[in-house]
N, C-alpha and C positions, 0 to 999 in steps of 0.2 A: 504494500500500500504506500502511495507518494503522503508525505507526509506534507512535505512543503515545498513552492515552486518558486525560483527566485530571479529577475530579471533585474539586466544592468540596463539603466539611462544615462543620457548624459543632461539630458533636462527631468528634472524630477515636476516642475510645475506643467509642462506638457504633458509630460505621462501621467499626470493627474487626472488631464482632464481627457483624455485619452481611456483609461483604464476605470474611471468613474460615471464615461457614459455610458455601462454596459453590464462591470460588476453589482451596483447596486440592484437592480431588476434580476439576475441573479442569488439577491440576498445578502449577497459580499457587504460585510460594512470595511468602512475604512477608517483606519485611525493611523495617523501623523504623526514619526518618531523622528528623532534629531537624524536615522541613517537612511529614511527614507520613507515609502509607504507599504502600510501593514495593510493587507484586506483578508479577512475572516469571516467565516459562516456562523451565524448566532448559533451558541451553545443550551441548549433549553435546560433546566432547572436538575440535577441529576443527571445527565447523561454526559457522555464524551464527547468532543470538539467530533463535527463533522468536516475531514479534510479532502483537499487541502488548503492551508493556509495559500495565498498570492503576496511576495514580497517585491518591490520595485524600488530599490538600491540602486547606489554610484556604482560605479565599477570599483571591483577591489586594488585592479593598479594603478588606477587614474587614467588608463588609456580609455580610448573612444567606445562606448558600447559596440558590439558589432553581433551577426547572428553568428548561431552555434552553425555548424554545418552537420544537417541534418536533425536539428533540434525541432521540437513543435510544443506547442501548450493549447489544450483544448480545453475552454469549461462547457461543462454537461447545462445546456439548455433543454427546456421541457418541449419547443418546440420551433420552426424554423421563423413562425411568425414572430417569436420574442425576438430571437436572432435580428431579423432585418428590423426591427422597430428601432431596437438602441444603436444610433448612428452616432458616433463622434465627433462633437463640433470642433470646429477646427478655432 
């Protein structure tokens, strides 16, 4: 089981707004830490975190973010209609 998925930016206020128009209708909340952004699935009253968490951090050598080759990150939407509704504004 992934427990947590973690992506480098080189704009963290971009990938905000970016990764906020789409996680939240998902359920993701987000909460703001000095390394970046934290997005987590509400954990209901007794039970365990349902993952994975979404982290959206610098790059750890300070070089430019870049893709993985061969990397992908998917989140589980309930349907394709959710999908095309959350658009990212730019």
């Amino acid at each position: 089981m992934i427990a947590y998925v973690t992506v480098g930016a080189d704009d963290i206020a971009q990938a905000k707004r970016f990764y906020s128009a789409f996680l939240p209708a998902l359920n993701y909340g987000l909460k703001e830490v000095s390394e970046g952004l934290s997005y987590a699935l509400p954990v209901p009253s007794g039970q365990r975190p349902t993952l994975p968490d979404f982290y959206v951090k610098p790059t750890f050598n300070g070089q430019p973010a870049t893709a993985g080759n061969g990397a992908m990150v998917a989140f589980e939407a309930p349907n394709q209609s959710q999908v095309r509704t959350c658009t990212p504004q730019p």
